[in-house]
TORNU-240143 format. One record per atom (N, C-alpha, C): residue in three letters; x, y, z. Coordinates in steps of 0.001 Angstrom, whole numbers, plus 500000, padded with zeros to 6 digits. Layout:
! residues N
ALAXYZ...
***
This chain:
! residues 366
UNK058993205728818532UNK057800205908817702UNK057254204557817281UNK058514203726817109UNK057619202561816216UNK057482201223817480UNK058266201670818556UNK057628201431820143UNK056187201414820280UNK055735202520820286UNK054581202955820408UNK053320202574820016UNK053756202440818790UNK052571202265817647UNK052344200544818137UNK053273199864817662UNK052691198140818551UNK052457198286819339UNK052636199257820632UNK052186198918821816UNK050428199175821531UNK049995200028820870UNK048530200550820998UNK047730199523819921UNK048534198862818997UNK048142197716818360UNK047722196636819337UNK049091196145819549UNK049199195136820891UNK047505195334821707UNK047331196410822025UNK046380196509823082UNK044651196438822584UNK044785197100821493UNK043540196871820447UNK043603195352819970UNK044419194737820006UNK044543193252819710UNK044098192320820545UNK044604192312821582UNK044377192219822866UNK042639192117823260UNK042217193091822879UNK040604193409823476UNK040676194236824082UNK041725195023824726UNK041722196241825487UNK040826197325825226UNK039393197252825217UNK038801198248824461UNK037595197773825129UNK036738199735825295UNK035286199526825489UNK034608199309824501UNK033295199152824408UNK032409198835823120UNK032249199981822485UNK032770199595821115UNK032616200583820261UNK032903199870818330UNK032123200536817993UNK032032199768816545UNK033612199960815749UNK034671200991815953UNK036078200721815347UNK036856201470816126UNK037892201176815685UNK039131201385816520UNK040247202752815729UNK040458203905815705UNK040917204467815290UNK042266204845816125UNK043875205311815052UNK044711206075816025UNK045282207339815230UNK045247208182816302UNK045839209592816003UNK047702209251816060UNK048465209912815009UNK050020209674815691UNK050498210469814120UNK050572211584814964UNK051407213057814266UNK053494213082814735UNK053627211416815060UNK054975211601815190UNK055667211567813608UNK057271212320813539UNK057420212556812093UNK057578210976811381UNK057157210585810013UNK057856209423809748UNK056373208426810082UNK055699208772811222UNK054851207830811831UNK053731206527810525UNK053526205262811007UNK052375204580809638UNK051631205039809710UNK051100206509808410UNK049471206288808353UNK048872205841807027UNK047962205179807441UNK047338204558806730UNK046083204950806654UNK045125205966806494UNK043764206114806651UNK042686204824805915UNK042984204222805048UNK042408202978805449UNK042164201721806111UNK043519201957807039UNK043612200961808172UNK043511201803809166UNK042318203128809335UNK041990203799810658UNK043388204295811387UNK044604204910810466UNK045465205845811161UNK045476206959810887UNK045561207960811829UNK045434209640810956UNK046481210353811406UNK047159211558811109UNK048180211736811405UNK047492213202812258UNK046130213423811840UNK045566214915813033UNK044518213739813372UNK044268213866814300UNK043853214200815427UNK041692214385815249UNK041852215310814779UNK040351215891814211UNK040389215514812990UNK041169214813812181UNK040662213848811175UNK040118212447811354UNK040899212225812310UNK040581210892813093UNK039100210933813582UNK038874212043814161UNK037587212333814762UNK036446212442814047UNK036883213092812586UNK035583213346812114UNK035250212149810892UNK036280210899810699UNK035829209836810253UNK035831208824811185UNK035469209202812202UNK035268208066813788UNK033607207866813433UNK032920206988813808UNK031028207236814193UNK031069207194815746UNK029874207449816091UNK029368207548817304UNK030093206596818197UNK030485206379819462UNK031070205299820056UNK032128204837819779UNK033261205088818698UNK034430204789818484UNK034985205441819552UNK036292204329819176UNK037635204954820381UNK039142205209819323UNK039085206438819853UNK040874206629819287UNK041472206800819988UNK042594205797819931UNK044299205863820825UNK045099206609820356UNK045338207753820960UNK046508208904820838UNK047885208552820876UNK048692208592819737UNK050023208091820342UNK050824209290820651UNK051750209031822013UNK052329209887822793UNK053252210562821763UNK053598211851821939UNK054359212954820316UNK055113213794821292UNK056084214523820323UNK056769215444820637UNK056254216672820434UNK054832216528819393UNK054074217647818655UNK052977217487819572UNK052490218640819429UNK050899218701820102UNK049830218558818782UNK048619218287819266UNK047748217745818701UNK047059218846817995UNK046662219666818758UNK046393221265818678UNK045003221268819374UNK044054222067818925UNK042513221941819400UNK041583221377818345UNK040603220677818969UNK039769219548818448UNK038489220035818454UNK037247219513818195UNK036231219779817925UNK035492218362818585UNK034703217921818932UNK034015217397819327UNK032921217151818732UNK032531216493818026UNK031511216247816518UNK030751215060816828UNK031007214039817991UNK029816213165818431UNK030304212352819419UNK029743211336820193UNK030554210965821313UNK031548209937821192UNK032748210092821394UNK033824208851821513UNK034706208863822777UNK035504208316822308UNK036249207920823510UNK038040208063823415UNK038290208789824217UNK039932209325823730UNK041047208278824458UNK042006208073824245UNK042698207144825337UNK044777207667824831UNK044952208317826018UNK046488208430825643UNK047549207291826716UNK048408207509826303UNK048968206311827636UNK049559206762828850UNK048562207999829507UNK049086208485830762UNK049688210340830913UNK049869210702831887UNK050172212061831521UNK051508212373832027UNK052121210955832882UNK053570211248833013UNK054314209456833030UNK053733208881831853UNK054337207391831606UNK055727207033832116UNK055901205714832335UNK057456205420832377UNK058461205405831648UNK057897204785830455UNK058796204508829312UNK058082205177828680UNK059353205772826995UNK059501206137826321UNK059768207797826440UNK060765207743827273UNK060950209413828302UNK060251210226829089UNK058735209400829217UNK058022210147829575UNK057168211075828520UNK057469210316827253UNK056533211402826413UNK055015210650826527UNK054220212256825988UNK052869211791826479UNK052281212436824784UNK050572212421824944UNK050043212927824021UNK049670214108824720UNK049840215151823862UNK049418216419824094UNK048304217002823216UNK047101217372823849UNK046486218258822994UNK046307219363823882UNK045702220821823021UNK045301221934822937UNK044435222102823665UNK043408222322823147UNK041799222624823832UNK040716221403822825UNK039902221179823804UNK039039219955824016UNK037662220973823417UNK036753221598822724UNK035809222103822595UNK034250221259822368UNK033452221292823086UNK032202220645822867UNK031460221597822100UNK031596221701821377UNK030996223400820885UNK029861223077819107UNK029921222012818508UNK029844221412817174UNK028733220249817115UNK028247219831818328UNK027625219226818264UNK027509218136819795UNK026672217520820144UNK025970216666821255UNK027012215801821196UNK027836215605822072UNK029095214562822357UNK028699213561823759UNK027625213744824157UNK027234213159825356UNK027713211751825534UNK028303211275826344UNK029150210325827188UNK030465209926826691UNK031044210847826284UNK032553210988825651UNK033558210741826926UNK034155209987826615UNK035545209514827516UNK036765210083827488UNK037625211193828041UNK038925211479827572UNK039877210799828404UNK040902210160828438UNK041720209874829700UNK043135209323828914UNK044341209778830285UNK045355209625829763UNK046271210698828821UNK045510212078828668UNK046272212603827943UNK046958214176828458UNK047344215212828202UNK047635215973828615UNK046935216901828055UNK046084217868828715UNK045292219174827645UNK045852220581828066UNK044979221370827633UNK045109222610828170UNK043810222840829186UNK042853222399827582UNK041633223085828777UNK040196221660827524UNK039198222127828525UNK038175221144828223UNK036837222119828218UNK035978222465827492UNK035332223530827721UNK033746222761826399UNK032618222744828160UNK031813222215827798UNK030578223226827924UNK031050224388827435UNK030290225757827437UNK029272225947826283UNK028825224939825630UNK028028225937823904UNK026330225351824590UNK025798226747824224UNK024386226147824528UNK023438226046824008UNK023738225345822757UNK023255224728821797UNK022557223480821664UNK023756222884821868UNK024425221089822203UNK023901220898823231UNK023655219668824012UNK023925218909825344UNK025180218578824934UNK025759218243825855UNK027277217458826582UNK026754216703827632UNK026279215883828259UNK026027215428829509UNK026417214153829555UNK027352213761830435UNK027793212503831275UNK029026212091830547UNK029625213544830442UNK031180213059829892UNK032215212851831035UNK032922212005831195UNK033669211168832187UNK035396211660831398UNK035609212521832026UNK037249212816831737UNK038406212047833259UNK038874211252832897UNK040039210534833678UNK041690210606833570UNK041954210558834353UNK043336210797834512UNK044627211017833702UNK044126212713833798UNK044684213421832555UNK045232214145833443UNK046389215199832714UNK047263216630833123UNK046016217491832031UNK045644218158833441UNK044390219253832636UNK044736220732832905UNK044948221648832490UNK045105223089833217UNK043607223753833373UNK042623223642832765UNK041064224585833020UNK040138223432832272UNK039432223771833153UNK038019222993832464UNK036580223984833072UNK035867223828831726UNK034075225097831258UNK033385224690831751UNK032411224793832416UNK031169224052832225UNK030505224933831874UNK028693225017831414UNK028162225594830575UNK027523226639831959UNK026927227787831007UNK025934228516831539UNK024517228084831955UNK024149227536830992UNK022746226668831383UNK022767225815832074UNK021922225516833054UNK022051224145834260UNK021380222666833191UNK021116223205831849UNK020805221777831133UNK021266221116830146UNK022785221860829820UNK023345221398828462UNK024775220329829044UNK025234220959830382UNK026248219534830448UNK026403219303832145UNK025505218305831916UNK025645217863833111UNK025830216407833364UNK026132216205834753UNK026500214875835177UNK028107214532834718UNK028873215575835006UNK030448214816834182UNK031070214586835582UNK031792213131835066UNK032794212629836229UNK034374212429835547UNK035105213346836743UNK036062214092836762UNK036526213445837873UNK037753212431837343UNK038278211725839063UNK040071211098837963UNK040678210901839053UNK042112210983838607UNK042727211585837919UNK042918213250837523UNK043588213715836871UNK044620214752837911UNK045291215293837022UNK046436216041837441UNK046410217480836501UNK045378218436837765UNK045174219741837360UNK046622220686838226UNK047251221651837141UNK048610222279837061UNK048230223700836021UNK047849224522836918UNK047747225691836482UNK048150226960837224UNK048646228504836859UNK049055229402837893UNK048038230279837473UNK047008230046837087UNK046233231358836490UNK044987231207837532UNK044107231911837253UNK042684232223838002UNK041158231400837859UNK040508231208838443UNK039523230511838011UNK038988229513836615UNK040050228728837131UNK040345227289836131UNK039699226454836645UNK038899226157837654UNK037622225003837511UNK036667225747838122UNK035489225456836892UNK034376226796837000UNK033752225872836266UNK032850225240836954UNK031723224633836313UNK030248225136836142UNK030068226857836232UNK029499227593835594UNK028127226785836254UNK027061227112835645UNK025795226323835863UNK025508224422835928UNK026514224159835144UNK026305222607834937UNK026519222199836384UNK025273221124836276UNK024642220283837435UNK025396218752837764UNK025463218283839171UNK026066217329839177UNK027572216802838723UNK028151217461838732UNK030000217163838239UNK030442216936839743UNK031180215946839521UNK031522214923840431UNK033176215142840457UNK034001215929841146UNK035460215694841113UNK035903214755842357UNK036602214170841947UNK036775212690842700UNK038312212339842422UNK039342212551843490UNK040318211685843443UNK041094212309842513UNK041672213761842469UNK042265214483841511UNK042926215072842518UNK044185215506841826UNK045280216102842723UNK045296217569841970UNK045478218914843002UNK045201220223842440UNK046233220685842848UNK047217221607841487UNK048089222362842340UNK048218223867841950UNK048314224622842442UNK047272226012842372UNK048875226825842573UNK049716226687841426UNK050999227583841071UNK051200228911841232UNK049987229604841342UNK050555231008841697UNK050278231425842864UNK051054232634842743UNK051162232855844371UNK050550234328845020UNK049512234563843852UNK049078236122844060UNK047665235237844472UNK047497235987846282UNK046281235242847023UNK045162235437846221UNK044673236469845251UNK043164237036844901UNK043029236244843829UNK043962235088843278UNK043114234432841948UNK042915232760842451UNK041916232663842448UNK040894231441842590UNK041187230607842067UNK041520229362842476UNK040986227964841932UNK039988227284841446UNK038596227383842427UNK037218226959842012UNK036384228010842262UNK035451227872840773UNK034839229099840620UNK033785228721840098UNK032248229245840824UNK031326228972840066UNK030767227594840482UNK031292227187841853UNK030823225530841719UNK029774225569842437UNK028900224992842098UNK027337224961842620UNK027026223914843636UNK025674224051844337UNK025299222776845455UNK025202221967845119UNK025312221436843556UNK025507219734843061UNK026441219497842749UNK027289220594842884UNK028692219646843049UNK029279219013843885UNK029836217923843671UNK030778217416844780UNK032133217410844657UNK033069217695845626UNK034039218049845468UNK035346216672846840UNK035613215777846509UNK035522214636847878UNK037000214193846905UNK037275213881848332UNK038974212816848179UNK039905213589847504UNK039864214416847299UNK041568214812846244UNK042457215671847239UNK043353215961846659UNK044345216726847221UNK044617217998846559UNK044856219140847400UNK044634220575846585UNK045539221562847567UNK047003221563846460UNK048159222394846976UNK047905223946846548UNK048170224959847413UNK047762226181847231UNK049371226858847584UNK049964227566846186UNK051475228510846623UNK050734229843846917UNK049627230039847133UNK049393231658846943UNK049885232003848627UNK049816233173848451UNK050320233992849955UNK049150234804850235UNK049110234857851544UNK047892235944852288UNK048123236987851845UNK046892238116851580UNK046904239619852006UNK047460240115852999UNK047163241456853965UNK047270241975854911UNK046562240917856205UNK045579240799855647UNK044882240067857090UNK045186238535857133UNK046192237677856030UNK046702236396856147UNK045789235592855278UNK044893236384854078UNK043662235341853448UNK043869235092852149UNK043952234146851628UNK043641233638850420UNK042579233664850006UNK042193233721848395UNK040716233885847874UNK040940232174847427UNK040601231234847593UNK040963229587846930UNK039756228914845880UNK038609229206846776UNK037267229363846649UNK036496231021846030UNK035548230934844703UNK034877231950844300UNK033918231755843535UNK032899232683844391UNK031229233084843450UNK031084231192843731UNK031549230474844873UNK030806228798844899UNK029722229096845885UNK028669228073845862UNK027386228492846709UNK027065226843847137UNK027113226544848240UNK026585225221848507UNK027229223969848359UNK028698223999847770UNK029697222859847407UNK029740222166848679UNK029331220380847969UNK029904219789849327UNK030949219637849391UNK032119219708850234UNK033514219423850694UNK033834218359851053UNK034420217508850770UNK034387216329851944UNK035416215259851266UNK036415214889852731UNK037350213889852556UNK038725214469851753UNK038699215409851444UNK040293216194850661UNK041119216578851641UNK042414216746851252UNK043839217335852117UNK043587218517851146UNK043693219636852006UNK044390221251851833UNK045760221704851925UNK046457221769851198UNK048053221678851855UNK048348223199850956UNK048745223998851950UNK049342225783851857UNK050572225576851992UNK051612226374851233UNK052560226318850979UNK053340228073850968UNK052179228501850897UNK052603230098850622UNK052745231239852244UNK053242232065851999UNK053418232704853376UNK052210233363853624UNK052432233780855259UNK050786234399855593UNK049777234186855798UNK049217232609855327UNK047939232529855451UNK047361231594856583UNK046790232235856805UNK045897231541858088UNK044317231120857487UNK044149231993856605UNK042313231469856076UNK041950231069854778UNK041524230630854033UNK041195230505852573UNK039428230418852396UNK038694230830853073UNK037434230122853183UNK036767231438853442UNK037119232692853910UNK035941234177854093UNK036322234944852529UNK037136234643851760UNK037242235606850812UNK036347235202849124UNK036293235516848505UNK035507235625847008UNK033972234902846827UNK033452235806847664UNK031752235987847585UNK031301234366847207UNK031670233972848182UNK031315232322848276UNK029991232721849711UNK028937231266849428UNK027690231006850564UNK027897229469851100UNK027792229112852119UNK027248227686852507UNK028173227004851984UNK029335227094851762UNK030369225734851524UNK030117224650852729UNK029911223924852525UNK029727222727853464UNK031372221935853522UNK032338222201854450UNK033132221687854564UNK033275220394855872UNK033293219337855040UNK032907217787856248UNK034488216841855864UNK034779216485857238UNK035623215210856877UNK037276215390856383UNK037566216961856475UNK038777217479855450UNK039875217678856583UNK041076217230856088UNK042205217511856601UNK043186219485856374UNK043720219906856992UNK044057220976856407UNK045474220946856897UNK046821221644856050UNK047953221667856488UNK048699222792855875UNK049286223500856566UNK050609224321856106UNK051717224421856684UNK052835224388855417UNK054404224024855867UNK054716225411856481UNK054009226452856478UNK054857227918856684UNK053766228551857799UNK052514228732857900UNK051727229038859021UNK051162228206860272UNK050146228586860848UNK049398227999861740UNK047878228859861075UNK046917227716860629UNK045485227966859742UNK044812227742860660UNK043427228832860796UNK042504228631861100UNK041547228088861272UNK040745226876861830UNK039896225882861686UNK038730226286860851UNK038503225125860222UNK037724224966858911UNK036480225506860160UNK035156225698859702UNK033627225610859331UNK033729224607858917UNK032431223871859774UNK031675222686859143UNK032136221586860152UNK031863220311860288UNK032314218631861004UNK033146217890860597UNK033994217521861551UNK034683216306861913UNK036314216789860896UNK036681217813860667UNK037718218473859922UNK038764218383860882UNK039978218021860010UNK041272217981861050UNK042279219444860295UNK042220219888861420UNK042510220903861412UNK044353221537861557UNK045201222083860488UNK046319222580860138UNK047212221146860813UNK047184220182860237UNK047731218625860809UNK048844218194859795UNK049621217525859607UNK050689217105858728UNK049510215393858491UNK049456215889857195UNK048826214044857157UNK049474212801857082UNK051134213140856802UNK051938212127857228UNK052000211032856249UNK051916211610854913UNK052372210906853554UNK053033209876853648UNK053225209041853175UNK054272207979852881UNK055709208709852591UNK055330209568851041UNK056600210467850674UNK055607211292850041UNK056790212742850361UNK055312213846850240UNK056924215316850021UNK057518216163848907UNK057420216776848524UNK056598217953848168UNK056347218618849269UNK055742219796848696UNK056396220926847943UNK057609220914847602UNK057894221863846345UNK058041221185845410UNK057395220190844886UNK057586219633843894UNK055686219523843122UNK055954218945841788UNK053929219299841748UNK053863217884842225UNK052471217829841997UNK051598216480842939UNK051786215515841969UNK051690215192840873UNK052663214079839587UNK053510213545840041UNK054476214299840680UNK055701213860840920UNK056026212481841299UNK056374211089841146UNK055998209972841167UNK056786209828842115UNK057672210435843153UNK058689210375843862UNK057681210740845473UNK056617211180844813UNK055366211028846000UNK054502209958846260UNK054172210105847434UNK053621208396847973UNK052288209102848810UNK050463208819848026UNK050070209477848752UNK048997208241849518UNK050213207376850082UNK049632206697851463UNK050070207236852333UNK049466206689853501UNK049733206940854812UNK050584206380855848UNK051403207116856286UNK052289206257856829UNK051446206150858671UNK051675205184858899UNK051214204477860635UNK051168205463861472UNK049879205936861745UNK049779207165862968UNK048985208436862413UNK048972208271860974UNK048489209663860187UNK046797209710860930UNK046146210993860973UNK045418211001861007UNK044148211132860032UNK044747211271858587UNK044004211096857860UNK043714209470857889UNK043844208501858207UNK043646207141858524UNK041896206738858860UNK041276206503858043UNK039918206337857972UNK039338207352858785UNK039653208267858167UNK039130209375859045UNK038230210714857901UNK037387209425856918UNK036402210236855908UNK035090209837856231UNK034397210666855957UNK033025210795856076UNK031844209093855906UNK033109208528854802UNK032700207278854416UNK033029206059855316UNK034068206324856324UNK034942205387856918UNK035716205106856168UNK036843205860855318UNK038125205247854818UNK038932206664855036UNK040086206005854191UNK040812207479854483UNK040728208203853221UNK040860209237854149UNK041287210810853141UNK042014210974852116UNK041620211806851186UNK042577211880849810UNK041921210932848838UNK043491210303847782UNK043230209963847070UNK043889208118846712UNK043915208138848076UNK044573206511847774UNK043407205648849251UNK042571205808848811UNK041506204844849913UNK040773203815849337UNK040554203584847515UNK040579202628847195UNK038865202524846720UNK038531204020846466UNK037296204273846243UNK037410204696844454UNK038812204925844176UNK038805204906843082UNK040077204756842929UNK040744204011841665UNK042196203398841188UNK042988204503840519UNK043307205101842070UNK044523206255841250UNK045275206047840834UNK046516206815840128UNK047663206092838961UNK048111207822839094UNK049433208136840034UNK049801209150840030UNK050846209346838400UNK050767208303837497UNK051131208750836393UNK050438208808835148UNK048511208370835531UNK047856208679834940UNK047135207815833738UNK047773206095834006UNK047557205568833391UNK045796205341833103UNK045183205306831975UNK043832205046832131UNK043610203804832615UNK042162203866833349UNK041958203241834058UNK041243201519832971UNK041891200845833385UNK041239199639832395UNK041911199140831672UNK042998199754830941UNK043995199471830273UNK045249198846831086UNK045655197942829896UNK047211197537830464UNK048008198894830541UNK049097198854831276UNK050416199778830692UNK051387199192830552UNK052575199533829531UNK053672198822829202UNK054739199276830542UNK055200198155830979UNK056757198344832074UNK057650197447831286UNK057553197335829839UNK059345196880829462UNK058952196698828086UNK060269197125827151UNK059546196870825855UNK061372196593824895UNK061838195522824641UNK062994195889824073UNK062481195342822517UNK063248195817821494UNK063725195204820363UNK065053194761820269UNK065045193397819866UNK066189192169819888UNK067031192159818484UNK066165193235817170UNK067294192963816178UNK066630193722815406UNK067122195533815930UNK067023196647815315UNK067085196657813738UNK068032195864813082UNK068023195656811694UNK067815194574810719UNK066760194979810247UNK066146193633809207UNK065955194173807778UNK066484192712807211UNK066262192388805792UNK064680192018805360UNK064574191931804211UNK062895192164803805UNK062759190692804104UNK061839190485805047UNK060844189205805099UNK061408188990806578UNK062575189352807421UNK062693188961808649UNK061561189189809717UNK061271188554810606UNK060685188406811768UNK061266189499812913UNK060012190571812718UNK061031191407814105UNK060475190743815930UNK061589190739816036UNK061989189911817846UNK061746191278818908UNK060371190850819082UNK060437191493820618UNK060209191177821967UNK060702191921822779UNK060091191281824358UNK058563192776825050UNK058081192217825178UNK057214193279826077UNK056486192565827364UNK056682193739828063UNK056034193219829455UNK055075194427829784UNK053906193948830691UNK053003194960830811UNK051940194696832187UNK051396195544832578UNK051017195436834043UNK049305195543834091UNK048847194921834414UNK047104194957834779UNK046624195899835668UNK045641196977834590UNK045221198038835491UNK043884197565836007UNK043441198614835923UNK041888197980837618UNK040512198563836576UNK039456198067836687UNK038366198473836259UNK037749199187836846
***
């Protein structure tokens, strides 16, 4: 805990920070410093609702969850990753993310672990909120094609077994980019993407499917999408039976370009659409498929011969390690240092001693 807290000092000290008029931190660990006049809060949505416009609050990683938040104007969230090295791997956890209270437009979340993100009230605008490399299970988008649009959605780690958990509803332009999907259940008729429209783009990630075919070998993966471009992702099936994922749940015009497809247990049917490599092993570096896509014991380069090997629409390769955006399969935000070593040299002090530490820390990418 008291790890922690210097480290997010350290980094606000540092300059580690976008522009924003103060610096606030959430840290509901037991015991934890708060100080609400030195901008510490122990919730979360207290922090938030004495933040102004453009502040950033650093979440410190808990054993407690945060719970659900409110969204009251635009800031900027920052946890230290959704499966860190140190400190066991604990992360910050929150609840549900609600835009629902007011115009949060260009709000930053990254680094933390949620449930869900839901940019549904159509009241408010929400537009050009940028959520990064988080553990997300569902994310809203609105009914109206004018209250949240333009959100970019690239390095996170979506882990859900339920049904139509990315449904970006009417909102225009959402950009998923460089996110790894792993689609836990195994009953073929519940959907992954739902609702995604012809401005969406859907390019570079990776998207594991356990469901199993019907009678005729089909997965529903795709639903109610109309016009999604496809392009540059690995498909990797894992479940028995299936040969198709692409004729079932009243989907039009998916434009599928540039995509690799693979299953450990069938032989799949060739995509619709150009230049698709079709039921291929893409030949990971290190690649676990019963394990989720987090798993840091995965390597999603390419090892010599793969055919995902500049073999995207763009001229690079496929997925999510081509260098079009700075993945961090443990989720570190992007911009920030992360800590790789942190000891204390003399656990016990008398009043006025000097506490002795060592820290070491690694340069992330802009």
């Amino acid at each position: 805990m008291k790890k922690l807290f210097l480290f997010i000092v350290l980094l606000a000290g540092a300059g580690f920070t976008v522009q924003a008029q103060n610096v606030f931190y959430a840290d509901n660990n037991q015991g934890s410093p708060v100080n609400n006049a030195q901008n510490n809060y122990s919730s979360l949505q207290a922090a938030i609702d004495a933040a102004a416009a453009g502040d950033i609050i650093y979440i410190q990683p808990s054993p407690n969850s945060y719970g659900d938040v409110n969204m009251t104007k635009p800031l900027a969230f920052y946890g230290l990753g959704h499966n860190p090295q140190l400190n066991n791997g604990a992360r910050a956890v929150v609840n549900n993310i609600f835009f629902r209270s007011a115009d949060a437009s260009g709000s930053i979340i990254s680094g933390l672990e949620i449930s869900g993100i839901y940019l549904d009230n159509t009241t408010y605008n929400n537009h050009n909120v940028v959520i990064t490399n988080n553990r997300i299970n569902n994310i809203h988008g609105n009914p109206q094609t004018g209250k949240a649009n333009d959100a970019f959605i690239a390095g996170n780690f979506f882990y859900e077994g339920g049904f139509n958990y990315i449904d970006n509803y009417n909102s225009q332009n959402w950009v998923f980019t460089h996110n790894t999907f792993t689609h836990e259940i195994s009953i073929g008729s519940w959907a992954l993407f739902y609702r995604l429209n012809n401005s969406t783009l859907l390019n570079n990630n990776i998207i594991l499917s356990r469901q199993n075919g019907d009678t005729n070998q089909r997965i529903t993966l795709f639903s109610d999408c109309s016009g999604v471009q496809i392009s540059n992702n690995i498909f990797i099936f894992t479940g028995n039976a299936v040969i198709d994922f692409t004729t079932l749940g009243s989907n039009s015009a998916l434009n599928f370009q540039n995509n690799l497809t693979y299953s450990t247990n069938t032989t799949l049917n060739a995509l619709s659409g150009t230049n698709n490599i079709d039921d291929t092993n893409p030949l990971f570096v290190s690649f676990n498929p019963a394990t989720a896509l987090n798993n840091t014991a995965n390597d999603y380069h390419f090892q010599t011969g793969s055919p995902a090997i500049v073999a995207g629409a763009d001229g690079k390769d496929l997925g999510v390690e081509n260098g079009n955006y700075p993945f961090s399969i443990r989720g570190y935000p992007t911009g920030l240092p992360y800590l790789t070593y942190f000891v204390i040299n003399n656990n016990f002090l008398s009043a006025g001693t000097d506490l002795d530490i060592q820290v070491k820390a690694s340069a992330n990418s802009n």
